[in-house]
DRENMISE-990641 format. One line per 5 residues: number of its first residue (from 1); for each residue x, y, z of N, C-alpha, C. Coordinates in steps of 0.001 Angstrom, whole numbers, plus 524288, in hexadecimal, padded with zeros to 5 digits. Example, Ala and Ser with C-alpha at 12.3 -4.5 7.8 and 13.67 -1.06 7.14 Angstrom:
1> 83386:7E9C6:81E78:8300C:7EE6C:81E78:83390:7F31C:81E78  83232:7F736:81BA8:83566:7FBDC:81BE4:83264:8001E:81EBE
This chain:
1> A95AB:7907D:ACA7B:A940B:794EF:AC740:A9245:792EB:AC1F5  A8E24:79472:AC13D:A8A91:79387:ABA5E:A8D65:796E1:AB665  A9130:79655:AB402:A9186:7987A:AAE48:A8D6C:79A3C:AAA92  A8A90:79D64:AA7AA:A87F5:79C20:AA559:A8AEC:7A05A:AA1D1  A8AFE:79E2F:A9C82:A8E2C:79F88:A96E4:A896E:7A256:A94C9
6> A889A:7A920:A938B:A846B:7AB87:A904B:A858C:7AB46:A8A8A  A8BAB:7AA5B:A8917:A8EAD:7AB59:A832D:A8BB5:7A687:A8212  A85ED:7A622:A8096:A8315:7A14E:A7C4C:A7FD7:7A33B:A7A78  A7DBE:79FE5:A7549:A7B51:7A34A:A709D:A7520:7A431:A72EA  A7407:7A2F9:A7632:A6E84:7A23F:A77A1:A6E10:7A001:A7E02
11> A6F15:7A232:A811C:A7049:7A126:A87FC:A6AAE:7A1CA:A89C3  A65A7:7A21B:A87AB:A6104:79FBC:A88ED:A614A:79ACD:A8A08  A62C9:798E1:A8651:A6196:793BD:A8504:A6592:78F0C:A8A21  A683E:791DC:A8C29:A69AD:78F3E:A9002:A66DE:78E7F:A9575  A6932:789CC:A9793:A6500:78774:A9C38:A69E2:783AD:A9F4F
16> A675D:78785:AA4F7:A6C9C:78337:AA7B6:A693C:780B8:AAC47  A69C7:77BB7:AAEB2:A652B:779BD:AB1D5:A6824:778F3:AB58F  A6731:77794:ABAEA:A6959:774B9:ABEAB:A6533:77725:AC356  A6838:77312:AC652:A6400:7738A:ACBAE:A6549:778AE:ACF47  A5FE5:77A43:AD03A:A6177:77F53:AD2ED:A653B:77D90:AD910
21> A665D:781F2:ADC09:A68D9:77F8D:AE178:A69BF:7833E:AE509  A6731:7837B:AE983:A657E:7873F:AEFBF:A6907:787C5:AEF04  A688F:78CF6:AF266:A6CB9:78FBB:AF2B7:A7294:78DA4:AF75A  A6F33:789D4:AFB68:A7299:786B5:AFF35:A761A:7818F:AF9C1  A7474:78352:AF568:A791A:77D4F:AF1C0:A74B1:77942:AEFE2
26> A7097:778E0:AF26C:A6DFE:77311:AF0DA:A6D57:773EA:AEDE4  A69F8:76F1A:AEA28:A6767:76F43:AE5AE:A611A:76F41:AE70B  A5DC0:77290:AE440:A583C:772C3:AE48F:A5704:76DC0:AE02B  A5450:76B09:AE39F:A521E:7651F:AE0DA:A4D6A:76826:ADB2D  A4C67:764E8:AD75E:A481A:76619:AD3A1:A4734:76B1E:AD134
31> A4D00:76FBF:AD322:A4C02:77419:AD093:A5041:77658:ACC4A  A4E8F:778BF:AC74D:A537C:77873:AC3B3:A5330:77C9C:AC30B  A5829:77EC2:AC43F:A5A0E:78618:AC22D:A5BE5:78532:ABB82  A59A6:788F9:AB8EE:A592E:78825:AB3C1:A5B81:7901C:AB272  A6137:78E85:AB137:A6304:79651:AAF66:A6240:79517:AAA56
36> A6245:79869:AA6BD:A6111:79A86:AA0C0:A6306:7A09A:AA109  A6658:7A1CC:A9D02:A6716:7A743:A9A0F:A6323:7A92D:A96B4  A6048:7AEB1:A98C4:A5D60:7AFED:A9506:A60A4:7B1BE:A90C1  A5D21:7B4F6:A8CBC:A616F:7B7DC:A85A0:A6667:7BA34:A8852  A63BA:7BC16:A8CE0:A6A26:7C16E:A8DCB:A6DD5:7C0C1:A9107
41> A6DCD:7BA01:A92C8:A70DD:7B912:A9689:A6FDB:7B825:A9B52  A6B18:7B7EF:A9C5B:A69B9:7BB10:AA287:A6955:7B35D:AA522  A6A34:7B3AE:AA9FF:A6946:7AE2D:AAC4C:A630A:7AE10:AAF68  A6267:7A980:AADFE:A5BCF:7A99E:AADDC:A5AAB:7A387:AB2F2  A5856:7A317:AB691:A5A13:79F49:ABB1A:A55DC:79E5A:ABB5D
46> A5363:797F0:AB987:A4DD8:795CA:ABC8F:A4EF9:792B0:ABF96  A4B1A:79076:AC40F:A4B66:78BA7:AC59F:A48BF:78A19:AC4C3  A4608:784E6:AC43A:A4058:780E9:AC2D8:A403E:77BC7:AC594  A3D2D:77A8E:AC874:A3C40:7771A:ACB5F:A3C8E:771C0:AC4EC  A3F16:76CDE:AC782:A3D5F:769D4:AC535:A3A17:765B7:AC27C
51> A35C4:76876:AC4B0:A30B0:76698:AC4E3:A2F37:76804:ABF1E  A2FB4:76D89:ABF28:A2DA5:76F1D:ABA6F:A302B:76FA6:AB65E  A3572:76EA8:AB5AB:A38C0:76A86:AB184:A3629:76745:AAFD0  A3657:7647B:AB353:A329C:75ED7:AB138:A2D1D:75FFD:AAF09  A2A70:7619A:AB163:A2526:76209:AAF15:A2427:7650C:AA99A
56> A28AE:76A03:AA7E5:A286F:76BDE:AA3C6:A2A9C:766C0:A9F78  A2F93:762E3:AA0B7:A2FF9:75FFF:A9F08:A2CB9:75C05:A9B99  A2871:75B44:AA0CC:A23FA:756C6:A9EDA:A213D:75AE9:A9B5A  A1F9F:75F32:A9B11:A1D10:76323:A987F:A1D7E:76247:A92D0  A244E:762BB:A922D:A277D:761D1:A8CDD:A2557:75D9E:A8B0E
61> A2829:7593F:A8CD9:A2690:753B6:A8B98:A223E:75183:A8993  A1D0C:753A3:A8CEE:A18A2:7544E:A8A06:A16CB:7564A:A8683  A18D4:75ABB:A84F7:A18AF:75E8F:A8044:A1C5F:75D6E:A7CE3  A200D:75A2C:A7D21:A2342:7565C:A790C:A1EB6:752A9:A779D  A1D99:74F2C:A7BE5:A1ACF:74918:A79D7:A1565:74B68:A77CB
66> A145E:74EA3:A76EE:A0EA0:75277:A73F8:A102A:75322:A6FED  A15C7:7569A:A6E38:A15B9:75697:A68A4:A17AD:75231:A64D0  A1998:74F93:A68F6:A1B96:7491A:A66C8:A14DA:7465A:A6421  A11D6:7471A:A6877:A0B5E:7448E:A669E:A09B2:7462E:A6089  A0BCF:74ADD:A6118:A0782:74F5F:A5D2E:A0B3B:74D5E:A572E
71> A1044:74EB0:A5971:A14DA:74C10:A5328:A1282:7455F:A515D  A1251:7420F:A557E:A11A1:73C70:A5326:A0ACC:739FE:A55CE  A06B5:73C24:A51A8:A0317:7398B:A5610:A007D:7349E:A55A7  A03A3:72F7E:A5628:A04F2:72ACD:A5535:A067D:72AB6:A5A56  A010B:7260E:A5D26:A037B:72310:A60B8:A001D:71EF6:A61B4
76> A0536:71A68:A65B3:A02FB:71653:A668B:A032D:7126A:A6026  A08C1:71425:A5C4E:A08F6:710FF:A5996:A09EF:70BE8:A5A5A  A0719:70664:A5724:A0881:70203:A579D:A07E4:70158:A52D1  A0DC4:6FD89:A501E:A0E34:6FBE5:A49F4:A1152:6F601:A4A00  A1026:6F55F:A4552:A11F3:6EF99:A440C:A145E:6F110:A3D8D
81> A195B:6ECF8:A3D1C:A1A1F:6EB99:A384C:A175B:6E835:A33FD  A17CB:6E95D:A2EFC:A150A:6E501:A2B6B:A16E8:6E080:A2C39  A141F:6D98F:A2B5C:A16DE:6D73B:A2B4C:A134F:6D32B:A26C9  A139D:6CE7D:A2596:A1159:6CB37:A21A3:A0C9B:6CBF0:A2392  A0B2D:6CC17:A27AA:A0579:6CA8B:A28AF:A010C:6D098:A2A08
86> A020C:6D4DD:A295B:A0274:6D9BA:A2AD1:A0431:6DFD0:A2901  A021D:6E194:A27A5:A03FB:6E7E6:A2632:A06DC:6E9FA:A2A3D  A0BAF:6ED42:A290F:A0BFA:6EFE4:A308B:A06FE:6F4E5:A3073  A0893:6F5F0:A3587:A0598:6FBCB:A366C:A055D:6FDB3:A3C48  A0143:7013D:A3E94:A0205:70345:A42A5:9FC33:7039E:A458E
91> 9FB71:7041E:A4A43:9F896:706E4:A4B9D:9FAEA:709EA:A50FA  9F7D7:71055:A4EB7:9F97A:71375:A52C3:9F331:71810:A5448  9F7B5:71C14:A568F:9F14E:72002:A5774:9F2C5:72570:A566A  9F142:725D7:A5380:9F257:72B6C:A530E:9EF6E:7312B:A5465  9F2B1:73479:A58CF:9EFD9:736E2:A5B92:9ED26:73D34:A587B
96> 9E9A6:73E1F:A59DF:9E7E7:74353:A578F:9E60B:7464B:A5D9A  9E4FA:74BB5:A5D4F:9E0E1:74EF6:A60CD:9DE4F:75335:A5C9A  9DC10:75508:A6036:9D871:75A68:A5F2A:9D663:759B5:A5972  9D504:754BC:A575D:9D1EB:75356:A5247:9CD0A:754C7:A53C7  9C93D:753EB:A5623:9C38C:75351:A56B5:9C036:74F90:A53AD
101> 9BEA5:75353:A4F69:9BB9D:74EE2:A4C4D:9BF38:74E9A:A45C3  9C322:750BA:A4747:9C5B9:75193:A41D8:9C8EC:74BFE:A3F1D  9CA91:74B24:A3BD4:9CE46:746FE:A39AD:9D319:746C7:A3A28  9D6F7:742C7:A39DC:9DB77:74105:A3848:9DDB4:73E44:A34BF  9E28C:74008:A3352:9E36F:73E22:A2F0A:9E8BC:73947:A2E4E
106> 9E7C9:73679:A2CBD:9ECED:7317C:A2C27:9EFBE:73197:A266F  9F4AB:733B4:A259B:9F7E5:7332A:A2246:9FB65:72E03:A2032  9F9A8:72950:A214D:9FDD1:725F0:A1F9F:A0268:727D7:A1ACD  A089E:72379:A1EAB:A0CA7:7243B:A1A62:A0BAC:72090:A14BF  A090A:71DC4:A15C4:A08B3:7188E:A1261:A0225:71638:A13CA
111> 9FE56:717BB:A0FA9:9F938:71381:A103A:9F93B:70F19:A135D  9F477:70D6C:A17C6:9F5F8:709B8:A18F1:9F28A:70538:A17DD  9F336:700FE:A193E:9F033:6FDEE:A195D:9EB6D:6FC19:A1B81  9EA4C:6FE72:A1FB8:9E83C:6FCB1:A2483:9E811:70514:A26FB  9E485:70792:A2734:9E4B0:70B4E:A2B28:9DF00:70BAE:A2D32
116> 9DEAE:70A3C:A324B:9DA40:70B76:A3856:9DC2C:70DEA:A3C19  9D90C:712BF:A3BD6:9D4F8:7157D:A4196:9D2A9:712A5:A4390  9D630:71112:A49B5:9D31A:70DCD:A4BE2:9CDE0:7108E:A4D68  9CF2C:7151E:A5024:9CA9E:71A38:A511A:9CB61:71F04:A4F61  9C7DF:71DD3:A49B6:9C86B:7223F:A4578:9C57E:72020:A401F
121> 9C2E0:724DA:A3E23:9BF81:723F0:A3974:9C351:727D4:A33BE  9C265:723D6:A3081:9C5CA:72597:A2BE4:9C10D:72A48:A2881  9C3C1:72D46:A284E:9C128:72F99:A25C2:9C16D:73025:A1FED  9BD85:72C0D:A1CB0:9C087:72CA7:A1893:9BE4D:7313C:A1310  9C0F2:73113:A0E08:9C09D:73516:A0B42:9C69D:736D1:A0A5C
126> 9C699:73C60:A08D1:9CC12:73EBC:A066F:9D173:73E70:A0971  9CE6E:73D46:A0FF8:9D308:73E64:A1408:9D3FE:738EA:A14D7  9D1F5:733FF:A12B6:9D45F:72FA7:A13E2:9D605:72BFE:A0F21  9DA76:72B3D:A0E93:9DBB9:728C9:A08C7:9DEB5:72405:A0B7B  9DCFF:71E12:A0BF2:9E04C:71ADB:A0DA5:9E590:71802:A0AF4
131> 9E402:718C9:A04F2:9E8B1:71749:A0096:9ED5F:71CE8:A02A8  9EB5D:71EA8:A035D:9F11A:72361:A043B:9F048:7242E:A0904  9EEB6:722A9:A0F42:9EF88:721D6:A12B4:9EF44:726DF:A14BC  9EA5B:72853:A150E:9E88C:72C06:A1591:9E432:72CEC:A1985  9E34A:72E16:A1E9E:9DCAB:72C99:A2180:9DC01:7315F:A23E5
136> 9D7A0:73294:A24E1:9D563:735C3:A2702:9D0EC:733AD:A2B8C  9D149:73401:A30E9:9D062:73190:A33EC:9CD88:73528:A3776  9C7D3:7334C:A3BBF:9C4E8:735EC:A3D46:9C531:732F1:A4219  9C2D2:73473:A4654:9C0E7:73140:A4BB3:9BB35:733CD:A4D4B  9B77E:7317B:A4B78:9B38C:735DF:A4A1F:9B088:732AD:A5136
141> 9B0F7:72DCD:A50D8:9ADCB:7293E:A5691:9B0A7:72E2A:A5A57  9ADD1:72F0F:A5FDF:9AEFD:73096:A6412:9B479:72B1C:A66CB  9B455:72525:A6576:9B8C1:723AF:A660D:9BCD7:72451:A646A  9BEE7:7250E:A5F12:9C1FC:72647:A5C9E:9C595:72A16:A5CC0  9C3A5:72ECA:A5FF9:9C601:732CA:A6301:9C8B8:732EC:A6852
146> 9C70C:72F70:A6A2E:9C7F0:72FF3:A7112:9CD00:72FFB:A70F7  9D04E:72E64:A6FCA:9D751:72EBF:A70F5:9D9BA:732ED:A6E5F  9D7F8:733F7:A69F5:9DA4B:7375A:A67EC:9DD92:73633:A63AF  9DEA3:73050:A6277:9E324:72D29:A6038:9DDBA:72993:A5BC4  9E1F6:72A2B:A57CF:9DFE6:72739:A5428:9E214:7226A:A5361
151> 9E072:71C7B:A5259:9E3ED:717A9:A51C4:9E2C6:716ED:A4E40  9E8D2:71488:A4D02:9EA51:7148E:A4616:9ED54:70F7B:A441E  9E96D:70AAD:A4174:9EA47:707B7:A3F98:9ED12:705B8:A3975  9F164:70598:A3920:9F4C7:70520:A34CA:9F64D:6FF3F:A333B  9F4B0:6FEEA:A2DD3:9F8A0:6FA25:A2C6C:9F9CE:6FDB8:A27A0
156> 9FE9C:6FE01:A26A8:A031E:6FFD9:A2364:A031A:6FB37:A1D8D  A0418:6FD7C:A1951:A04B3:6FB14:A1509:A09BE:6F6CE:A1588  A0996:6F261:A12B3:A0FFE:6F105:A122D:A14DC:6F3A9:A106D  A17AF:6F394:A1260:A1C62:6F745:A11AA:A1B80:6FB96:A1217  A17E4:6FD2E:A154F:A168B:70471:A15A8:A16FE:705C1:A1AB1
161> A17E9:7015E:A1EC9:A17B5:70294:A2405:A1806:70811:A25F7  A1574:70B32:A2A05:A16F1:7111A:A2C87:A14EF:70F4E:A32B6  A1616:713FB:A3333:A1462:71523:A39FD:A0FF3:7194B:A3A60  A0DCA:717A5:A3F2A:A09A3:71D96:A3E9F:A09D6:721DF:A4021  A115F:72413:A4171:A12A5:72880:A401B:A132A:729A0:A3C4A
166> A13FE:727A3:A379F:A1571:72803:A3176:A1039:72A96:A2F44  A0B39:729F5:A322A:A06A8:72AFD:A3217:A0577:72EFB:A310B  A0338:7360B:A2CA4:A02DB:73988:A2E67:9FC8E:73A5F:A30A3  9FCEF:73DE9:A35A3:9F7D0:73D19:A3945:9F5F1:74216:A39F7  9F283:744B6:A394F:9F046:74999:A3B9C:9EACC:748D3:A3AEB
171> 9E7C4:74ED2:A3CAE:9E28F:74DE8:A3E2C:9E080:753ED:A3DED  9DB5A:7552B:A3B5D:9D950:758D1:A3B58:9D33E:7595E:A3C98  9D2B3:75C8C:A42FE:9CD8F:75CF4:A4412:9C8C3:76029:A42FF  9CBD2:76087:A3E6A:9C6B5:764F4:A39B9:9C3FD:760A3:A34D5  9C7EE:75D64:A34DB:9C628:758BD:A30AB:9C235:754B5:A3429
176> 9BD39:75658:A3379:9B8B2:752C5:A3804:9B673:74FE3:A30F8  9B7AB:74A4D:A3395:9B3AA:7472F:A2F5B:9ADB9:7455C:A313E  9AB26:7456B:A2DBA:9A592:744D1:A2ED0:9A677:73EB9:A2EE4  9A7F6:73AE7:A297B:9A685:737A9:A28B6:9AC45:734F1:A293E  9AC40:72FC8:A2D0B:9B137:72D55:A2E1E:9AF13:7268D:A2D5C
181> 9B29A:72462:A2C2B:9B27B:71E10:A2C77:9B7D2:71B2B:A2FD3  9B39E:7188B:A3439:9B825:71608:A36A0:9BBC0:71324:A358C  9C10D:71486:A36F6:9C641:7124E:A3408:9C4B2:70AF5:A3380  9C3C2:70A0C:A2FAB:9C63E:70370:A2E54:9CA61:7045C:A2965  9CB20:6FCC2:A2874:9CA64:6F990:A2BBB:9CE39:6FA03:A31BB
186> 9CD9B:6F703:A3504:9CE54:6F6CD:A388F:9D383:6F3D6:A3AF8  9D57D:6EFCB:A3609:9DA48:6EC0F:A34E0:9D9BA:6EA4A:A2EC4  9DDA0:6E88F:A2DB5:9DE56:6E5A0:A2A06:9DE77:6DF9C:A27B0  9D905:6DF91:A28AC:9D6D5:6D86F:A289D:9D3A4:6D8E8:A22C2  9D33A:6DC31:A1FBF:9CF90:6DD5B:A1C70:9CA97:6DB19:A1CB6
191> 9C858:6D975:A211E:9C459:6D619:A2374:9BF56:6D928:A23D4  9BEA0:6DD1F:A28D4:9B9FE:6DE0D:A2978:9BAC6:6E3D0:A2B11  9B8BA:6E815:A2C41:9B6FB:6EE98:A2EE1:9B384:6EE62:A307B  9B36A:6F40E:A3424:9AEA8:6F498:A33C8:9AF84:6FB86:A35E8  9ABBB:6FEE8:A3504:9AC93:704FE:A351B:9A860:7073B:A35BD
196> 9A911:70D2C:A377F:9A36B:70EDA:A35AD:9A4A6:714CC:A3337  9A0A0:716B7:A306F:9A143:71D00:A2EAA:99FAE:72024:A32F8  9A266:723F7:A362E:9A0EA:72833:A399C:9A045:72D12:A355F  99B5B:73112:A371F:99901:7332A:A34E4:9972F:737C9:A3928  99AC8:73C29:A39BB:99C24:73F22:A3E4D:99569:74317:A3F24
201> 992B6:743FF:A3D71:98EE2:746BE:A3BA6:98AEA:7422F:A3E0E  989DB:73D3B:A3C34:9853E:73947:A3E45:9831C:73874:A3989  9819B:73375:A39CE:97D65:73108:A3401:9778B:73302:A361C  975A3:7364C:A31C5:96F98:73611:A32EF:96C27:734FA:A2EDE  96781:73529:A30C0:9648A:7339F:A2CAD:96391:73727:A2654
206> 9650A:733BE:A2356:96734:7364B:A1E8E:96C1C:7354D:A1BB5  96D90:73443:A20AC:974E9:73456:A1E4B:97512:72EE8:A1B55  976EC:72EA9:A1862:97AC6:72996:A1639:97F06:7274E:A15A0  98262:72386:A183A:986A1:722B2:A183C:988E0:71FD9:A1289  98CE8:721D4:A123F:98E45:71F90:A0B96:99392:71B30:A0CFA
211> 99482:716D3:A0E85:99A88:714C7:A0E8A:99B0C:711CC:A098C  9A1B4:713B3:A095C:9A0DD:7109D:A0260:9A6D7:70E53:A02E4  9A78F:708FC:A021E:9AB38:704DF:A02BC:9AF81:706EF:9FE95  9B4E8:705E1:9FDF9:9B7F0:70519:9FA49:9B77E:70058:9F6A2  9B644:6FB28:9F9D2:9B64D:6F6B6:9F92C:9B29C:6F302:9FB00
216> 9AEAE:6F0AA:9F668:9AB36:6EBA0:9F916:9AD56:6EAD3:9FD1E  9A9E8:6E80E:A0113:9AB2A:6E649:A05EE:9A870:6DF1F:A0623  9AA1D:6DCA9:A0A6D:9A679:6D792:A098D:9A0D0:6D690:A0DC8  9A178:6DBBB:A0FCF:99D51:6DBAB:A14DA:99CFB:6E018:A168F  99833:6E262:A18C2:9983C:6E7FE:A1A02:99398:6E94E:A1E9D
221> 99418:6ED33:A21D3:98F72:6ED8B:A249C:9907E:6F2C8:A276E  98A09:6F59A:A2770:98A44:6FA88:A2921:988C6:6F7E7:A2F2A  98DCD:6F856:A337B:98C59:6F4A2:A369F:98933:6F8C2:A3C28  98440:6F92F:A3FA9:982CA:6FA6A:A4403:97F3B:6FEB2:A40B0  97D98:6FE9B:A3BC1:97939:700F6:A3931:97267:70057:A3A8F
226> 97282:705BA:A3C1D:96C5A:7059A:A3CAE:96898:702F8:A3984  96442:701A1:A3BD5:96030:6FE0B:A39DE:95E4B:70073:A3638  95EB8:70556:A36A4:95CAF:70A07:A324E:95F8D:70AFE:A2D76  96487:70973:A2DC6:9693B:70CEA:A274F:966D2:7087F:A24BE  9687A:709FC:A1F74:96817:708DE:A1CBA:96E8D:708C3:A1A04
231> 96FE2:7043B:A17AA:9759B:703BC:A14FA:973FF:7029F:A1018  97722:70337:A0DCD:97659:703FC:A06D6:97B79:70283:A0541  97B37:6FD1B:A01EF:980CA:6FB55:9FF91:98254:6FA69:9FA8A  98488:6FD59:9F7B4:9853C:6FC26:9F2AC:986C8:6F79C:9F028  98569:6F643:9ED0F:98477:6F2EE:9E9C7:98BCC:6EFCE:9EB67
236> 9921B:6F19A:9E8C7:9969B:6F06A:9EA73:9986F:6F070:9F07D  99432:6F0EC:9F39E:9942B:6EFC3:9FA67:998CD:6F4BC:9FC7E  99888:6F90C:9F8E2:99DD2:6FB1F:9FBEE:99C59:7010A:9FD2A  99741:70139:9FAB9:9945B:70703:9FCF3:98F9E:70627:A0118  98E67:70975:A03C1:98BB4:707AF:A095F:987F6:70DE4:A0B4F
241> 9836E:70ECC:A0A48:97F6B:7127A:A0CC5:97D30:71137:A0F67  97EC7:71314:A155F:97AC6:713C8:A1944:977F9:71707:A1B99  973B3:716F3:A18C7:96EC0:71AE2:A1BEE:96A59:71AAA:A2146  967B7:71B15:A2144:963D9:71B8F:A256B:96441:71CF7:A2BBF  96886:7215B:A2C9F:96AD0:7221B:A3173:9651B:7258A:A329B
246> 96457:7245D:A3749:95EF5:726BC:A3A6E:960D2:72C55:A3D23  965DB:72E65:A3FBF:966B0:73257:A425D:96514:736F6:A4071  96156:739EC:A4277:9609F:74125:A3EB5:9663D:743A3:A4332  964A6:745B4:A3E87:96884:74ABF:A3D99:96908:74E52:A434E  96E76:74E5B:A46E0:96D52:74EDF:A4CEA:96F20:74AD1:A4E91
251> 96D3A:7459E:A4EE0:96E8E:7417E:A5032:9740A:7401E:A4E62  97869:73FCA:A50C3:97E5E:73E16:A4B93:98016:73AB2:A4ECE  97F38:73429:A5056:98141:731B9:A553B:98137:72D31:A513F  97E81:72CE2:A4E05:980A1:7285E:A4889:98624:729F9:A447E  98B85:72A8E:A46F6:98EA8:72C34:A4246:99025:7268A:A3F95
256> 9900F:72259:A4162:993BC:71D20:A3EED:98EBD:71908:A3D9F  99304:71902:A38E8:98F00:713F6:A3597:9949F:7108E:A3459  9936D:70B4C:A37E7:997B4:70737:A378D:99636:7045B:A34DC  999A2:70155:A31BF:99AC1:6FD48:A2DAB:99E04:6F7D4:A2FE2  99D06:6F554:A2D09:9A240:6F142:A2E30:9A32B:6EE05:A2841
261> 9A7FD:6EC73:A26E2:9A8C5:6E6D0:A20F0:9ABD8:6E523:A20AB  9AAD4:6E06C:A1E45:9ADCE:6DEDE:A1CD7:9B228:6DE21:A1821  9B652:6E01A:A16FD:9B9FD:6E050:A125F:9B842:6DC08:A0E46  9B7DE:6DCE0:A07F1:9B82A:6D92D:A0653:9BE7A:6D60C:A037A  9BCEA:6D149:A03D4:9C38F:6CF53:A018E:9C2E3:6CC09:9FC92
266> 9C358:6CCA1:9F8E3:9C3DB:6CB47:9F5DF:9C872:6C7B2:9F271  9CBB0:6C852:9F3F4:9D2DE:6C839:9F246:9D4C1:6C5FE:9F63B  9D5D5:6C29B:9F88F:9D992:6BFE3:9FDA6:9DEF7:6C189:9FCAF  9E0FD:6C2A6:9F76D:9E444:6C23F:9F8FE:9E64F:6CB0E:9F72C  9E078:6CDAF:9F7B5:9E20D:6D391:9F9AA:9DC89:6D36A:9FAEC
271> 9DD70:6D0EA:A014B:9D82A:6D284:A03C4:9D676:6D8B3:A03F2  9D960:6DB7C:A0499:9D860:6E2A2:A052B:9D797:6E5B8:9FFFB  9D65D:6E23F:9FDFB:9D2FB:6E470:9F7E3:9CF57:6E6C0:9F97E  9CB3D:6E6EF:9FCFF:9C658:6E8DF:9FECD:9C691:6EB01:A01A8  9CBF6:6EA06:A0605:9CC25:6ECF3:A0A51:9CC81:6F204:A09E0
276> 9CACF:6F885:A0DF3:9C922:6FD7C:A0CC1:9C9C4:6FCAB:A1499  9C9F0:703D0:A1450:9C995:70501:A18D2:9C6AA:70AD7:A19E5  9C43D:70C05:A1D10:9C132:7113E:A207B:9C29C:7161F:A1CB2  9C7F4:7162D:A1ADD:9C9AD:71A19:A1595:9C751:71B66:A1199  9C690:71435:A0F08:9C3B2:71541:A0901:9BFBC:71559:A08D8
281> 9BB59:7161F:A0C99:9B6F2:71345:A0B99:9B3FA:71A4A:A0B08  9AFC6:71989:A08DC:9AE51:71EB8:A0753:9A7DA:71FB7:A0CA0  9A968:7238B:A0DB9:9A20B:724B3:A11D9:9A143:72992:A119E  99A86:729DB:A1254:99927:72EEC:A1094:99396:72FC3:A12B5  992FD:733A9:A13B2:98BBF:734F2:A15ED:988BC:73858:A1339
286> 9862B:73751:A117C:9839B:739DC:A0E60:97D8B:7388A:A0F8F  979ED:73C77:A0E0A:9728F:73E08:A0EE7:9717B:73928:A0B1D  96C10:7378B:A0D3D:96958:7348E:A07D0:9642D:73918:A0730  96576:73919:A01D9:95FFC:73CE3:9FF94:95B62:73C9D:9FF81  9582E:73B7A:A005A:9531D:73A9C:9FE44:953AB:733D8:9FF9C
291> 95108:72F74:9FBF1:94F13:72A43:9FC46:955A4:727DA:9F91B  95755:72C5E:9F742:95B9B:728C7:9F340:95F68:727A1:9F73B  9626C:726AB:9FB0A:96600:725FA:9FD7A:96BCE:725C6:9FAA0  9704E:72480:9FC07:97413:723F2:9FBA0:975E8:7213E:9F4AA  976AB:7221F:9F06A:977B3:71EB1:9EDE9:97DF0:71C49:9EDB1
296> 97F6A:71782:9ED92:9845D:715E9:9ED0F:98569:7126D:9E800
C-alpha cells in the first residue's frame, strides 16, 4: 500500500516514480508510472514510455549547452604564459550570429600588445581606440564570414596577462561600416605587413583613397595596383592618394586596395617606436574635384 501524506505546504510539487507492473505482478520493461497531487489533493497517474524520458532529456541538455554558448562565446581557446623571450597571450574564436553586415565590438581588460583578426577588418575611427583597448571589428570579405567565429590573436602586456573570457564581446547588425582595414600586424616581429582597405560601396572613377600612417615607415607599396591609379606620396612618406580607379558607377567588384611595409627601426634597443597597427592608421574616400585632386 502507497501512503501518500496531503498535510504539505505545496503537494504539487511532489513526484513519485517507479516502474509500472501488469496486473499478473510483472514489471512492464521501459515504462514509468509517474503520480503527482494536484492544489486540492486529488491523485493524478501517468505512465511514459522510456523512450521519451530520454529524448526530452537530450532536449534539456541541448537547451542547457545553447545557453551555456550564448553566456561564454569563447571557443577553442589556446594560451601561453609570458616568459623572457615572449609576451603571454591567447588565441581563440569568438562566436557571433545574426550580424549580417553589422560590427563587433572588443572590450579589452588591459591594452594589449599585439591584437589580430585573423578574419576581420578593423574598423577604425571613434569605435576603435587601441591605447585603451578598444576595437571595432568588421568581416566585410565573403571569407571572413563563413563560420561564423571570429579568430582572435592576443599578446597581453607584461604583467597584464587575461584570458579571452575576461574579454567584453558583443555585436551590432545595424552598425554596417562602409570603410574597414584589414586587421594587422599579423605577429610581433616589428618586421614587415601587409593589408588592404575594403570599401563596401566599390572604388570608382572619381573616388580617392586617402591612407595616412601614424608613423614613417622604411618601405611601402600599394601592392596588385592597376596600371591606371595613380599614388600620391607626401613628402614625410606617411600620407598616400590613390586615384585613377576606372569602375562607373554600377560596377562595385573593385572594393580592396592592398598595401604591404615595411616598419621602420630606428632604436635597436625600442624597436616598436614605429611600430602601429590596422587601429591607428587613418582612411578615407573622398571625390577629386575638378583637375585639383586630393591635397595632403
Amino acid at each position: 500500500m502507497l501512503r501518500i501524506n496531503t498535510a504539505i505546504a505545496d503537494p504539487s510539487c511532489y513526484r513519485f516514480l517507479f516502474h509500472k507492473r501488469h496486473r499478473s505482478g510483472r514489471v512492464l520493461k521501459n515504462t514509468v508510472r509517474i503520480l503527482s497531487l494536484d492544489p486540492q489533493g486529488k491523485v493524478i497517474i501517468k505512465d511514459i514510455k522510456m523512450e521519451y524520458i530520454i529524448l526530452l532529456a537530450l532536449f534539456a541538455f541541448a537547451y542547457a549547452q545553447e545557453d551555456a554558448v550564448l553566456d561564454s562565446p569563447v571557443v577553442g581557446e589556446e594560451k601561453w604564459p609570458e616568459n623572457d623571450d615572449t609576451n603571454g597571450g591567447f588565441l581563440a574564436g569568438f562566436v557571433y550570429s545574426n550580424v549580417g553586415e553589422g560590427s563587433c565590438y572588443f572590450n579589452l581588460p588591459e591594452p594589449a600588445v599585439l591584437f589580430h583578426v585573423l578574419n576581420g577588418h578593423i574598423v577604425t575611427g571613434d569605435g576603435t581606440n587601441p591605447v585603451e583597448g578598444r576595437y571595432t571589428v568588421a568581416a566585410p570579405a565573403g571569407w571572413e564570414m563563413e563560420n561564423g567565429t571570429l579568430r582572435v590573436l592576443v599578446y597581453c602586456g607584461r604583467g597584464t596577462l587575461f584570458n579571452a573570457t575576461d574579454v567584453e564581446f558583443s555585436c551590432d547588425p545595424l552598425d554596417v561600416a562602409e570603410l574597414s582595414v584589414y586587421s594587422f600586424p599579423q605577429n610581433d616581429e616589428v618586421k614587415e605587413t601587409s593589408s588592404n582597405v575594403f570599401y563596401r560601396p566599390g572604388y570608382h572613377q572619381g573616388d580617392a583613397l586617402v591612407i595616412i600612417l601614424p608613423s614613417p615607415v622604411a618601405r611601402s607599396n600599394i601592392t596588385g595596383a592597376d596600371g591606371r591609379w595613380e599614388i600620391t606620396i607626401s613628402d614625410d612618406g606617411r600620407s598616400y592618394v590613390v586615384t585613377g580607379f576606372v569602375n562607373e558607377h554600377g560596377i562595385d567588384d573593385q572594393k580592396e586596395v592592398h598595401f604591404s611595409l615595411d616598419y621602420l627601426v630606428t632604436d635597436e634597443d625600442n624597436p616598436r617606436e614605429n611600430w602601429f597597427s590596422a587601429g591607428q592608421i587613418t582612411v578615407a574616400v573622398t571625390t577629386i574635384e575638378g583637375e585639383e585632386g586630393v591635397v595632403i
